[in-house]
N, C-alpha and C positions, 0 to 999 in steps of 0.2 A: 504494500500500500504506500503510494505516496505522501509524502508531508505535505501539507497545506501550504500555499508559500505565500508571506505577509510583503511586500516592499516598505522598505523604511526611509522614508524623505524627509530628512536632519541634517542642518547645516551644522551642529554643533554633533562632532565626531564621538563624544563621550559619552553624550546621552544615546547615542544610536548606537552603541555598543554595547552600553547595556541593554536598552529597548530589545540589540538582536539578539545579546545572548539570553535572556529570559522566555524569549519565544523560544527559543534553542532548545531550552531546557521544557518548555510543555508542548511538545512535538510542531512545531512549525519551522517549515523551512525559510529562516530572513535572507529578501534581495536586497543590495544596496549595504550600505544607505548610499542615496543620492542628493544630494543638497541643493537643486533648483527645479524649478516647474519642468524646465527642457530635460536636464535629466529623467523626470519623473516618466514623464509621457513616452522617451525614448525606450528605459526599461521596461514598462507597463507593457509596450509594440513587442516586445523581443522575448519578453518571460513571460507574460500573460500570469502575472499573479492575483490571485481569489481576492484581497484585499491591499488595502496599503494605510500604513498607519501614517500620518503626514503632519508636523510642527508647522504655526503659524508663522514661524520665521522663518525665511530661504533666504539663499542671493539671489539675485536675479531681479530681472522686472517684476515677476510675480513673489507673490506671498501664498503662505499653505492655503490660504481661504481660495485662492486664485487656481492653484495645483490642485485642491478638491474638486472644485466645478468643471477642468475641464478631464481631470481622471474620470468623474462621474459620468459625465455628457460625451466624450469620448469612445474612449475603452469598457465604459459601465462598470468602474471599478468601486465595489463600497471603500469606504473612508471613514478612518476614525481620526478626527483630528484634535490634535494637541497644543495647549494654550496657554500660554505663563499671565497672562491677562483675562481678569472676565470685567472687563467695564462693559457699560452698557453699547458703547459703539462696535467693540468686539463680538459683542454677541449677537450684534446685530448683523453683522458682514459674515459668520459664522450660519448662522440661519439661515442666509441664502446662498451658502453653498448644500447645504442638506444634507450634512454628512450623517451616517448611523449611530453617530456617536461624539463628542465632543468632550475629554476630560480635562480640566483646569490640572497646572501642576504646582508643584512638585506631587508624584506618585509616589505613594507609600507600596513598596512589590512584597512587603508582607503578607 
């Protein structure tokens, strides 16, 4: 049986190392990380992963909120995205990307 495979698109290398190792560890297979929208879309074409977990922060012209809408509307790829911010204008640009999932951090992986 194959592992599930997540894409992880994190411009900050540290978090996305742990992010893949913990999938690692509850059976999924982590793509990436990739750290800008073009990345994202690139991998998503080439590995067709079930998910991708994706940080409001990138380089690039785009931001995660930007990298959810067109993984979604694209590739059809669900999205959980990741937010070191919930102000009210965040969570506003957040909700029209529609992701499945949206957690504020710091993550406790407790």
């Amino acid at each position: 049986m194959t592992q599930p495979r997540i894409l992880i698109v994190d411009q900050d290398r540290a978090a996305a190392s742990t992010v893949a190792r913990l999938l690692g560890e509850h059976g999924y297979q982590p793509l990436g990380p990739v750290g800008s929208c073009r990345e994202a879309l690139e991998t998503a074409a080439t590995q067709r992963p079930g998910m991708a977990i994706v940080d409001l922060r990138l380089s690039g012209a785009c931001d995660g909120v930007d990298a959810a809408l067109l993984l979604r509307e694209g590739p059809g790829i669900p999205v959980i995205l990741l937010t070191p911010a919930s102000s009210p204008d965040i969570l506003a640009r957040v909700k029209k990307a529609v992701p499945c999932c949206c957690l504020a951090l710091p993550i406790d992986s407790q």
